[in-house]
Structures are given as structure tokens and as C-alpha cells.
mmJSON file of the N, C-alpha and C atoms, coordinates in Angstrom:
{"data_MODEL":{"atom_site":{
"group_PDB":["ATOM","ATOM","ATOM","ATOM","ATOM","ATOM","ATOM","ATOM","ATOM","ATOM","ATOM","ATOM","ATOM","ATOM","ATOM","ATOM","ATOM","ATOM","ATOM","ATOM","ATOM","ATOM","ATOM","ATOM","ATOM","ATOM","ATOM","ATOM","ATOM","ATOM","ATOM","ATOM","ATOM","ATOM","ATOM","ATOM","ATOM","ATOM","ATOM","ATOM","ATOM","ATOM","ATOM","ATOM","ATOM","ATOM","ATOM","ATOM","ATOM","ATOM","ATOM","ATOM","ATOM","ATOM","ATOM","ATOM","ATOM","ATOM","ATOM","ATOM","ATOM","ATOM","ATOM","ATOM","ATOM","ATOM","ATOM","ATOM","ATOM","ATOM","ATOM","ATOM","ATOM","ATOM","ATOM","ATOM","ATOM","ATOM","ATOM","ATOM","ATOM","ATOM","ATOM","ATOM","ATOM","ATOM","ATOM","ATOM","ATOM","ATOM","ATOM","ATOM","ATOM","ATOM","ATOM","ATOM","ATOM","ATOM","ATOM","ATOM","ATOM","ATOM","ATOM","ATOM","ATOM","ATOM","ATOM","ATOM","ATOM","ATOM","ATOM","ATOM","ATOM","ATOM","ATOM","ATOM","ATOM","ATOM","ATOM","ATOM","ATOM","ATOM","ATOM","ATOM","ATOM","ATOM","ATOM","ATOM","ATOM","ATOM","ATOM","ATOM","ATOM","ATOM","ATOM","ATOM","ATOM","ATOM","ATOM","ATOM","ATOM","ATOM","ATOM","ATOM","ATOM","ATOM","ATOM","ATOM","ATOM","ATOM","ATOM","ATOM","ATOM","ATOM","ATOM","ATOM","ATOM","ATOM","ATOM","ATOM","ATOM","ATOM","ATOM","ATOM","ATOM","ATOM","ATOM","ATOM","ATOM","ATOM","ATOM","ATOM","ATOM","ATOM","ATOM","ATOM","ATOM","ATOM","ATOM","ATOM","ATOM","ATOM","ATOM","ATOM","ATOM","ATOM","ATOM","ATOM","ATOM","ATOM","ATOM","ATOM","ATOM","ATOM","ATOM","ATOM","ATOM","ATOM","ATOM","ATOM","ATOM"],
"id":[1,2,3,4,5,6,7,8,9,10,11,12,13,14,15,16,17,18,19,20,21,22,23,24,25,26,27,28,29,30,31,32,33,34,35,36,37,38,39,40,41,42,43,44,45,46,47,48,49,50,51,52,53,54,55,56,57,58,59,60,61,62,63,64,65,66,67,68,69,70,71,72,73,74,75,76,77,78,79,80,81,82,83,84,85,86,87,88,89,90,91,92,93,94,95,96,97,98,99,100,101,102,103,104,105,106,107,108,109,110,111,112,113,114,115,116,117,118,119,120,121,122,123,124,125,126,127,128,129,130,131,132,133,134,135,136,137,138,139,140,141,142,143,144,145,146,147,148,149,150,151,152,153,154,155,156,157,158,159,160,161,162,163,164,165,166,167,168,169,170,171,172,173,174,175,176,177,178,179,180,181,182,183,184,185,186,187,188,189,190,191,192,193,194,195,196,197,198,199,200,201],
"type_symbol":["N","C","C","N","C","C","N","C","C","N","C","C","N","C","C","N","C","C","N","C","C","N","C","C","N","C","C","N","C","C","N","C","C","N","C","C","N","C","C","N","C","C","N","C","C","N","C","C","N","C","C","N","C","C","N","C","C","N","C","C","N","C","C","N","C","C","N","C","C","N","C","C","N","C","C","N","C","C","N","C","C","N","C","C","N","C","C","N","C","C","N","C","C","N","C","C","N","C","C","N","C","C","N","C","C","N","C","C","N","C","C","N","C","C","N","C","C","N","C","C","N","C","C","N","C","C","N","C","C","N","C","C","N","C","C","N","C","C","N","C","C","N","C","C","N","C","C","N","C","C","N","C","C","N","C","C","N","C","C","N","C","C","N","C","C","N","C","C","N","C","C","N","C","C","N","C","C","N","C","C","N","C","C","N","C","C","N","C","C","N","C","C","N","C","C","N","C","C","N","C","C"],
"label_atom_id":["N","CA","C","N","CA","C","N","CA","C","N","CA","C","N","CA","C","N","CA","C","N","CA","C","N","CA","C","N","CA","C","N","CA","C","N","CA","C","N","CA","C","N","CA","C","N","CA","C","N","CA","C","N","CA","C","N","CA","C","N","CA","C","N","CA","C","N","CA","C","N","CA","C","N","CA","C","N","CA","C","N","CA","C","N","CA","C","N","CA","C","N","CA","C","N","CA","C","N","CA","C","N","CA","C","N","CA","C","N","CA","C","N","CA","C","N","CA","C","N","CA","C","N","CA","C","N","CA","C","N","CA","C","N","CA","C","N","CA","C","N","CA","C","N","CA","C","N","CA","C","N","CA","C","N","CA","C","N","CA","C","N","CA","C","N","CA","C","N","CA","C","N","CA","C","N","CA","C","N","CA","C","N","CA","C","N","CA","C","N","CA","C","N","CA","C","N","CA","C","N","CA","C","N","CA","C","N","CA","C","N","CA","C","N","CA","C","N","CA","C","N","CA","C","N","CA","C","N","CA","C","N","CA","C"],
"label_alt_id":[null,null,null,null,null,null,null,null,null,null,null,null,null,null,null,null,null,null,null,null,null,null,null,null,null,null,null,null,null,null,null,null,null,null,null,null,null,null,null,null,null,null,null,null,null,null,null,null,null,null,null,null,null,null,null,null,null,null,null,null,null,null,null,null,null,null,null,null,null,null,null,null,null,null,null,null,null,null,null,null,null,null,null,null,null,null,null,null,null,null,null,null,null,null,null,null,null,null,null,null,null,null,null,null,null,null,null,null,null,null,null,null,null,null,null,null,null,null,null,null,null,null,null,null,null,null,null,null,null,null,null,null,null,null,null,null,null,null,null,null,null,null,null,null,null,null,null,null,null,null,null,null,null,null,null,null,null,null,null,null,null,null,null,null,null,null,null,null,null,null,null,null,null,null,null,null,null,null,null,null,null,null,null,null,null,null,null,null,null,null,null,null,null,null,null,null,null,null,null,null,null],
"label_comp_id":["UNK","UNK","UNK","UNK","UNK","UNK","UNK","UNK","UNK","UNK","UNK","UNK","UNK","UNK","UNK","UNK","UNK","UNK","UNK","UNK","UNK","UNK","UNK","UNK","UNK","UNK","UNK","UNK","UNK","UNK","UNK","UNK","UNK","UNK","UNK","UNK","UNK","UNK","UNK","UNK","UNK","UNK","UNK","UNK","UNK","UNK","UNK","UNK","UNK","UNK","UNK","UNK","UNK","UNK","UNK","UNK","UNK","UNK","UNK","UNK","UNK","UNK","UNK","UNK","UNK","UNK","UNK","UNK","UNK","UNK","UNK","UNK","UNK","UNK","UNK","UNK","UNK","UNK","UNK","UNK","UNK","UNK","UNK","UNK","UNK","UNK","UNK","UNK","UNK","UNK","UNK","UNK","UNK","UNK","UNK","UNK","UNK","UNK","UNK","UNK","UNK","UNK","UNK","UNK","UNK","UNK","UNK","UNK","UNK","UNK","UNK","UNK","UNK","UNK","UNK","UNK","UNK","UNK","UNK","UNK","UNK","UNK","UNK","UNK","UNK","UNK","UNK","UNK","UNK","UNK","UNK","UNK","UNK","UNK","UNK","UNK","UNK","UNK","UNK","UNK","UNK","UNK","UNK","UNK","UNK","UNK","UNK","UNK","UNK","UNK","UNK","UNK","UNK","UNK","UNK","UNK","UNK","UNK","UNK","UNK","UNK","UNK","UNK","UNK","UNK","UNK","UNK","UNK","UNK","UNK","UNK","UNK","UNK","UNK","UNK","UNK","UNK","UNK","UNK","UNK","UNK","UNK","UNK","UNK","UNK","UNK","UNK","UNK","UNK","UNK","UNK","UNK","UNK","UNK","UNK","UNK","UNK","UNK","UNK","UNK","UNK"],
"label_asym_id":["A","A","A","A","A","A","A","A","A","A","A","A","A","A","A","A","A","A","A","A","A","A","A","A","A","A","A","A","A","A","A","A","A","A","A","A","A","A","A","A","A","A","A","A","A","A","A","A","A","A","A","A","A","A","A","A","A","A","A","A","A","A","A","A","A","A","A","A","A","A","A","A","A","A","A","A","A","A","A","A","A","A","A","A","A","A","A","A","A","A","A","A","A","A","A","A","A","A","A","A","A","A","A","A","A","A","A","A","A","A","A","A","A","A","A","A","A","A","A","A","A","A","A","A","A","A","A","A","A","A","A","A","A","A","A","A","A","A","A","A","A","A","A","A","A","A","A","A","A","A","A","A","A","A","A","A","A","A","A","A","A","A","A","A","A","A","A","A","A","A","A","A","A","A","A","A","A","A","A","A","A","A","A","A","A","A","A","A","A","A","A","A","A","A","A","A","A","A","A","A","A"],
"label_entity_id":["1","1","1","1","1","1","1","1","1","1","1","1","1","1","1","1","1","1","1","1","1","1","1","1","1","1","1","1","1","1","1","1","1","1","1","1","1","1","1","1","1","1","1","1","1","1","1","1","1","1","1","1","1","1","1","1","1","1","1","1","1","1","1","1","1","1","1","1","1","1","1","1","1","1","1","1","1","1","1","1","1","1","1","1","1","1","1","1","1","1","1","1","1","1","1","1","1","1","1","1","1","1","1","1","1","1","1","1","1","1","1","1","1","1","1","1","1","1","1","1","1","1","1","1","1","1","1","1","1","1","1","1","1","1","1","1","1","1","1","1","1","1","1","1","1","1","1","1","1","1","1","1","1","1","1","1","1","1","1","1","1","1","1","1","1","1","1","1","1","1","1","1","1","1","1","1","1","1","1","1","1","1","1","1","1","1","1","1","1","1","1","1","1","1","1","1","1","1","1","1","1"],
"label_seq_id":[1,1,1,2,2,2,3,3,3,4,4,4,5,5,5,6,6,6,7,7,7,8,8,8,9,9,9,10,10,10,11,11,11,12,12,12,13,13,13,14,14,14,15,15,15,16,16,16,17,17,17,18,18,18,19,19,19,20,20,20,21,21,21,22,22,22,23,23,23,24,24,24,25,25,25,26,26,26,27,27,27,28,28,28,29,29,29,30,30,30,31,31,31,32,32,32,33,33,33,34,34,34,35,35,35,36,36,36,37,37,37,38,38,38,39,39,39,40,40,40,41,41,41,42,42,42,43,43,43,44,44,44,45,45,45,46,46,46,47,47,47,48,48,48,49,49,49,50,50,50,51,51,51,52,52,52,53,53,53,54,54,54,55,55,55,56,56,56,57,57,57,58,58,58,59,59,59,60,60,60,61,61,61,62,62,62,63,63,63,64,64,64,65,65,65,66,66,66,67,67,67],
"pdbx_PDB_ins_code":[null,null,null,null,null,null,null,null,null,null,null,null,null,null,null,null,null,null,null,null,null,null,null,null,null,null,null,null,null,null,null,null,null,null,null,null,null,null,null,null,null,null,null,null,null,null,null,null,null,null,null,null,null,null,null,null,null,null,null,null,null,null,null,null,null,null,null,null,null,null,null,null,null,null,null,null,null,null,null,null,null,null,null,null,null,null,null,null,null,null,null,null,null,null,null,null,null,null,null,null,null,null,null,null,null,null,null,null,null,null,null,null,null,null,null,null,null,null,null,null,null,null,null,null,null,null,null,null,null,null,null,null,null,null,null,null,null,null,null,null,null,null,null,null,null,null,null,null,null,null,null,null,null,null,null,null,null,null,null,null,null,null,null,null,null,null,null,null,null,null,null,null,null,null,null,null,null,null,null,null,null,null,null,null,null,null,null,null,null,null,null,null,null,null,null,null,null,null,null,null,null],
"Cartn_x":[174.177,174.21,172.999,172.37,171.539,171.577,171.229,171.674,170.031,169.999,168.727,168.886,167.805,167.806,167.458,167.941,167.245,166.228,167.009,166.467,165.919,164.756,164.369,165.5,166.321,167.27,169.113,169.936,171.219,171.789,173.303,173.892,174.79,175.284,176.074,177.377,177.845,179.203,178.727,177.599,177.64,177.345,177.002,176.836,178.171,178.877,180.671,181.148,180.884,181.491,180.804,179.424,178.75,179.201,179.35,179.593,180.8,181.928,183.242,184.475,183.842,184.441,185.922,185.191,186.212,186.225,187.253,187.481,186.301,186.752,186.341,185.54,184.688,183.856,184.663,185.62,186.831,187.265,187.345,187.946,186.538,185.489,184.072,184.656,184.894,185.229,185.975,186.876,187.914,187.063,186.813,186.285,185.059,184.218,183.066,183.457,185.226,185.301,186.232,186.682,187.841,187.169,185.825,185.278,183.841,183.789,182.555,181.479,180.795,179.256,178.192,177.415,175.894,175.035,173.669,172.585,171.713,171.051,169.45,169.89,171.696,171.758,172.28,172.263,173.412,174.109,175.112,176.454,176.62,177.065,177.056,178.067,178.498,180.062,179.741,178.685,178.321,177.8,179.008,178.675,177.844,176.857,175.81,174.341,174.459,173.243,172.377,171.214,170.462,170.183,170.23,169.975,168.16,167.239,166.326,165.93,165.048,164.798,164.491,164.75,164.72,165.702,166.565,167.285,168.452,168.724,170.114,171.291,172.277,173.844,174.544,175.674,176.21,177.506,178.898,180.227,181.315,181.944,182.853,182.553,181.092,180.53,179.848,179.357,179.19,177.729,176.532,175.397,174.696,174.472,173.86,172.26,171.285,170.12,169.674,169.168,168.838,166.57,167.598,166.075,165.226],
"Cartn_y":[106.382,105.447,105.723,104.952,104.892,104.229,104.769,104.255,104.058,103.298,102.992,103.179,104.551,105.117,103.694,103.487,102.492,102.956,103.8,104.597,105.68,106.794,108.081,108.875,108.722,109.505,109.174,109.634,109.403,110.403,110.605,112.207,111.959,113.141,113.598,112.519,112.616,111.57,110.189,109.353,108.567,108.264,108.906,108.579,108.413,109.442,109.656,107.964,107.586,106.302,105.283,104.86,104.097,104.12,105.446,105.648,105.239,105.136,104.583,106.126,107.081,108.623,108.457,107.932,108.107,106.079,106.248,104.988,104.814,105.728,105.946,107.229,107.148,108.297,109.414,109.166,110.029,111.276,110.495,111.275,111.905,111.817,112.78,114.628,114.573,115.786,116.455,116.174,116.425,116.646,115.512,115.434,116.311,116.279,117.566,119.052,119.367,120.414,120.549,119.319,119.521,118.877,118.02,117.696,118.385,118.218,119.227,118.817,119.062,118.349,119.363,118.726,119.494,118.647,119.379,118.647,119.104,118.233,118.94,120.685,120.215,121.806,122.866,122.652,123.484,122.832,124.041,123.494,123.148,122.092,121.65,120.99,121.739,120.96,120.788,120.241,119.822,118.571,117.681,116.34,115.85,116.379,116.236,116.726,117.08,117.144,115.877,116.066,114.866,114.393,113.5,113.055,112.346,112.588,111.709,111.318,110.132,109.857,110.706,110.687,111.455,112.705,112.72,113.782,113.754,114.083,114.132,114.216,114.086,114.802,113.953,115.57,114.993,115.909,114.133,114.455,114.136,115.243,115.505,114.562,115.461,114.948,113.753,113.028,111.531,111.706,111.423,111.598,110.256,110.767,109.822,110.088,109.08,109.423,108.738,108.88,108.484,108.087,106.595,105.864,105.992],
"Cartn_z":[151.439,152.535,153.422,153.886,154.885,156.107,157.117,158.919,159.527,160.285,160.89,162.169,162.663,163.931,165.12,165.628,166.556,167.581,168.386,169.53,169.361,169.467,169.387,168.582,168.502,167.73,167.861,167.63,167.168,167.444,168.188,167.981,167.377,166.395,165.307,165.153,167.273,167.571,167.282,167.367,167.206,165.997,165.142,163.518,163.067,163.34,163.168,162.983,164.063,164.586,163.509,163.933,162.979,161.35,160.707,159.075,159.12,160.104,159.953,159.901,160.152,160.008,161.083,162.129,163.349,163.862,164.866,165.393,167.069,167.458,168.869,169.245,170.255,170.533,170.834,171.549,171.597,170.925,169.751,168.403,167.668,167.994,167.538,168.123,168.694,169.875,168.873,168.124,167.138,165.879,165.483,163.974,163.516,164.626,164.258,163.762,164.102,163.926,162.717,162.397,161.798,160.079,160.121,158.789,158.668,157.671,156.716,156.721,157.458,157.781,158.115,157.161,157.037,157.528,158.348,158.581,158.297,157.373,156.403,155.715,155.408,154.381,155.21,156.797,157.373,158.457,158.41,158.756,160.118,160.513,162.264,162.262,163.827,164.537,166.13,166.381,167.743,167.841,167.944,168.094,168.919,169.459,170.472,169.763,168.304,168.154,168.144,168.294,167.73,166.606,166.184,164.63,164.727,163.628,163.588,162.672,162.124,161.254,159.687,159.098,157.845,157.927,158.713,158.449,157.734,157.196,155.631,156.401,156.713,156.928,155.751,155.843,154.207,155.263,155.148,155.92,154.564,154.55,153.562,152.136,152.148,150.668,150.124,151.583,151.775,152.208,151.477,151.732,152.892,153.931,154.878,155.19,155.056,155.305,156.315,157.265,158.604,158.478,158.822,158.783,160.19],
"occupancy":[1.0,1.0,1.0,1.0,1.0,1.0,1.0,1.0,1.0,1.0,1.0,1.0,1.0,1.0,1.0,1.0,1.0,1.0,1.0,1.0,1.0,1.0,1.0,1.0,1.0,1.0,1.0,1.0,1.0,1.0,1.0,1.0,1.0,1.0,1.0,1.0,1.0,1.0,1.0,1.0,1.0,1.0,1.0,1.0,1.0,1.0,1.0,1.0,1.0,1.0,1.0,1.0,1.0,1.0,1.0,1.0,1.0,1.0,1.0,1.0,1.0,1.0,1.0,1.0,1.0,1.0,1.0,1.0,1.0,1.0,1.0,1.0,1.0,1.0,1.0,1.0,1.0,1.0,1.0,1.0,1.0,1.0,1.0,1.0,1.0,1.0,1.0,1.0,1.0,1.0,1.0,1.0,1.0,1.0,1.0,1.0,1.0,1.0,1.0,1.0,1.0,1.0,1.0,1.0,1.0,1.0,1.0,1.0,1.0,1.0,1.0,1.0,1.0,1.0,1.0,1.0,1.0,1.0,1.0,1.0,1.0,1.0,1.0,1.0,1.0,1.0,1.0,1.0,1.0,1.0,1.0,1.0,1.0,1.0,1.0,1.0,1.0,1.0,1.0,1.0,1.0,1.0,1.0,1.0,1.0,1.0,1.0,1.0,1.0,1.0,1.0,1.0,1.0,1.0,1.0,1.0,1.0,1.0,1.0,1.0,1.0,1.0,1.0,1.0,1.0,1.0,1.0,1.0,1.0,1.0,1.0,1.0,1.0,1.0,1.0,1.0,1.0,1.0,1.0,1.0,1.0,1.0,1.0,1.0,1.0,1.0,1.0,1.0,1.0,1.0,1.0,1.0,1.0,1.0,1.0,1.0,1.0,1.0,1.0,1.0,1.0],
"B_iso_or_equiv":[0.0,0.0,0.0,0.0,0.0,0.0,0.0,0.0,0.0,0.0,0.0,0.0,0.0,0.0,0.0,0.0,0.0,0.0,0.0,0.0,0.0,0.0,0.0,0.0,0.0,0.0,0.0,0.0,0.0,0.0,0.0,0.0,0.0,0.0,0.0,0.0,0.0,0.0,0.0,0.0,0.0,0.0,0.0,0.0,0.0,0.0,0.0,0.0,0.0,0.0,0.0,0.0,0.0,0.0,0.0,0.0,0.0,0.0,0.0,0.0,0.0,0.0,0.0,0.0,0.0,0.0,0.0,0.0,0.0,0.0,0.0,0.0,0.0,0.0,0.0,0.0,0.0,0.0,0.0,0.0,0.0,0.0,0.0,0.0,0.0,0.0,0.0,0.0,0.0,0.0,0.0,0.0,0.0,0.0,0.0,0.0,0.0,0.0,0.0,0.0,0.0,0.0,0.0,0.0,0.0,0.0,0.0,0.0,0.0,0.0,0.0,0.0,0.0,0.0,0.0,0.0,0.0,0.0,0.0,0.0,0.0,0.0,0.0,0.0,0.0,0.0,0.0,0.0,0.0,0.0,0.0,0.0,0.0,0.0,0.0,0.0,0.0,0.0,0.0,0.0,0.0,0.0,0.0,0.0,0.0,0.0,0.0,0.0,0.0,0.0,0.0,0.0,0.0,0.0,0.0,0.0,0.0,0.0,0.0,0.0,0.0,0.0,0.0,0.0,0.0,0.0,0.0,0.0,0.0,0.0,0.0,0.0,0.0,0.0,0.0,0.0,0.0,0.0,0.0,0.0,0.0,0.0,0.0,0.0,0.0,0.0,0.0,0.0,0.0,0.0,0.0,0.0,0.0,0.0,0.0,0.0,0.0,0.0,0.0,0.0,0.0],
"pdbx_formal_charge":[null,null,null,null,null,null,null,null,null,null,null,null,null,null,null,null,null,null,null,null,null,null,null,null,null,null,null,null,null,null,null,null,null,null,null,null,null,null,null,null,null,null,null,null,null,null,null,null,null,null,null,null,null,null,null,null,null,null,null,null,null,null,null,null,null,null,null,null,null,null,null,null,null,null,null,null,null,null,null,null,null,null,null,null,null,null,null,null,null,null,null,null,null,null,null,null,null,null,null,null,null,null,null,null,null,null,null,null,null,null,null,null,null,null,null,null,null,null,null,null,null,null,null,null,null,null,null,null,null,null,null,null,null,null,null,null,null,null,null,null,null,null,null,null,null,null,null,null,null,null,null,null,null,null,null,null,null,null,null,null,null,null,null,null,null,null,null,null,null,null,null,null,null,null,null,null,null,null,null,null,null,null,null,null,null,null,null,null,null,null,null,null,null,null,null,null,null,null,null,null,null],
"auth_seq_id":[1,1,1,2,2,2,3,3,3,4,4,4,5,5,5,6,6,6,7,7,7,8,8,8,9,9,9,10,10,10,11,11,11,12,12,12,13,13,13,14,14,14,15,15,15,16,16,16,17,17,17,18,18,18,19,19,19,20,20,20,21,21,21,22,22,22,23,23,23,24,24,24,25,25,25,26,26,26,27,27,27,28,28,28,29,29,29,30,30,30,31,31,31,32,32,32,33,33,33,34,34,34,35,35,35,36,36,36,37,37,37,38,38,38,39,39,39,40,40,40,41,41,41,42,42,42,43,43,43,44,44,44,45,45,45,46,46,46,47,47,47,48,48,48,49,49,49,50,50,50,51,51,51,52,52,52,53,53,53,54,54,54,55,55,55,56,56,56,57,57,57,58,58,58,59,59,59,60,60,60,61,61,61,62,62,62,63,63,63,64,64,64,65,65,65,66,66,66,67,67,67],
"auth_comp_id":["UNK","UNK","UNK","UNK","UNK","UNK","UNK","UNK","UNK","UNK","UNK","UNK","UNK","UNK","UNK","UNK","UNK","UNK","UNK","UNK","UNK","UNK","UNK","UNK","UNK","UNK","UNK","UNK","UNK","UNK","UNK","UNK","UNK","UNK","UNK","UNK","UNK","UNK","UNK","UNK","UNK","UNK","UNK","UNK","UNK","UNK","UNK","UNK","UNK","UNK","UNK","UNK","UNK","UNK","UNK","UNK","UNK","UNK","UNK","UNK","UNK","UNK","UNK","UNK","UNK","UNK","UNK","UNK","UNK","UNK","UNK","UNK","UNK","UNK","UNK","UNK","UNK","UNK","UNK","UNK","UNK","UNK","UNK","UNK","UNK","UNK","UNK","UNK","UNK","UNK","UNK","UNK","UNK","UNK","UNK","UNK","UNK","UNK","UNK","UNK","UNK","UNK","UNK","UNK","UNK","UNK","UNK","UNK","UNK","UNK","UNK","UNK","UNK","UNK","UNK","UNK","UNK","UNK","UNK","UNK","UNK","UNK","UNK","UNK","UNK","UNK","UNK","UNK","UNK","UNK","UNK","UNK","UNK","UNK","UNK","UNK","UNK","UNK","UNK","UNK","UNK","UNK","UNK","UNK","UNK","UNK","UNK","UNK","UNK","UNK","UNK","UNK","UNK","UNK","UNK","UNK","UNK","UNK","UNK","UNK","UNK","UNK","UNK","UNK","UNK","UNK","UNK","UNK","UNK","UNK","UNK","UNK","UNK","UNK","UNK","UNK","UNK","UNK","UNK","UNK","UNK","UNK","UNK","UNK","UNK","UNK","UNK","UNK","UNK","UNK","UNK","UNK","UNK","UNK","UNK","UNK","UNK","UNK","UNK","UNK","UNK"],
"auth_asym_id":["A","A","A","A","A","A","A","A","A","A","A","A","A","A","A","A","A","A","A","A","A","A","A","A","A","A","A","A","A","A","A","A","A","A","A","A","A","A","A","A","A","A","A","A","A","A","A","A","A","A","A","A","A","A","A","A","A","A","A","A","A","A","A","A","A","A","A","A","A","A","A","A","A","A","A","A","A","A","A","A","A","A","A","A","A","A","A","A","A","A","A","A","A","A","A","A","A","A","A","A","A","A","A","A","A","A","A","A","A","A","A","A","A","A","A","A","A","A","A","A","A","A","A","A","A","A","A","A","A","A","A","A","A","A","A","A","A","A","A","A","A","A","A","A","A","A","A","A","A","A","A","A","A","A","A","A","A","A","A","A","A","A","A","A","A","A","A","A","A","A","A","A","A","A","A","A","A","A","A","A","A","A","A","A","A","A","A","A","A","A","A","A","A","A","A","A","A","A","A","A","A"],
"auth_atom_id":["N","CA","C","N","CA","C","N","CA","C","N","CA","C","N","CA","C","N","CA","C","N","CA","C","N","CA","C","N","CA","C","N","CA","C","N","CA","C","N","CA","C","N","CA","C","N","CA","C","N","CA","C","N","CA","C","N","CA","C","N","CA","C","N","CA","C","N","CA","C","N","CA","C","N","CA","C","N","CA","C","N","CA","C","N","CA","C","N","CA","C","N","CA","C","N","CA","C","N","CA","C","N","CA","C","N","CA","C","N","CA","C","N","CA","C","N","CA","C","N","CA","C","N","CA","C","N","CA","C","N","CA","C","N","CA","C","N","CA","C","N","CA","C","N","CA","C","N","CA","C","N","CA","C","N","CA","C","N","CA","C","N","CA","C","N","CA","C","N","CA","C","N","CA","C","N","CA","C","N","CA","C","N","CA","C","N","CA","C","N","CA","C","N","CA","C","N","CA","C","N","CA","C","N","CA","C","N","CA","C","N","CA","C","N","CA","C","N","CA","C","N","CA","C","N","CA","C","N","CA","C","N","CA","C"],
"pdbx_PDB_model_num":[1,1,1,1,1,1,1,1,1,1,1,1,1,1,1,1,1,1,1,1,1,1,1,1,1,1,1,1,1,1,1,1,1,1,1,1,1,1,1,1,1,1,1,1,1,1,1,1,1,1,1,1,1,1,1,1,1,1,1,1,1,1,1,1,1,1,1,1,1,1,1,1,1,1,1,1,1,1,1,1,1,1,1,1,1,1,1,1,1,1,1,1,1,1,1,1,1,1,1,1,1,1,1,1,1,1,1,1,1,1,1,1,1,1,1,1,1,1,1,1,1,1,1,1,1,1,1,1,1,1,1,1,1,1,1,1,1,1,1,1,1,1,1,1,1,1,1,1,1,1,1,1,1,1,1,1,1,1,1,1,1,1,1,1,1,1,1,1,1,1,1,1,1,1,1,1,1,1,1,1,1,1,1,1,1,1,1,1,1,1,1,1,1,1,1,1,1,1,1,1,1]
}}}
């Protein structure tokens, strides 16, 4: 799957939401800790990282590439 950064970058919670992981920003707070997510190959549960273009996250085995 691929997502297209709009803005300078993306955080972790709002990818959550966008890929369809979670319903509400709400539930990111939860889900960062409770599903399996790598970024560019390591492991992150801080829904506040930044995401940017070309960076890989792969959520419970679901490869996302960030345009």
C-alpha cells in the first residue's frame, strides 16, 4: 500500500487512521502499543513520530510506503 504525504510529514497516529488500523485519533494512543509496527525495520510505539516520504512502516505485517 502506498499513502501520499501531503504536508512535510505524517505522524505514526495519523497513518493509523488513514490505513484504516483504528477508527478515531483516540484509539492511536492504544493501538501504537498494542500492534506491531516497524519503521524503516525498527520497532515504534509513539504515535507522534513523524512519518516522511520514503519511509516504510510495516503494521501487523501490512507493508505501507509513504509517498
Amino acid at each position: 500500500m502506498e499513502i501520499k504525504v501531503i504536508n512535510e510529514y505524517i505522524t505514526l497516529g495519523q497513518l493509523l487512521k488513514k490505513a484504516d488500523f483504528i477508527q478515531s485519533g483516540g484509539e492511536a494512543k492504544f493501538a501504537v502499543k498494542e500492534l506491531d509496527i516497524t519503521v524503516n525495520g525498527e520497532k515504534e510505539d509513539r504515535r507522534g513520530r513523524k512519518l516522511y516520504p520514503n519511509d516504510v512502516v510495516v503494521i501487523e505485517g501490512k507493508t505501507i510506503t509513504l509517498l
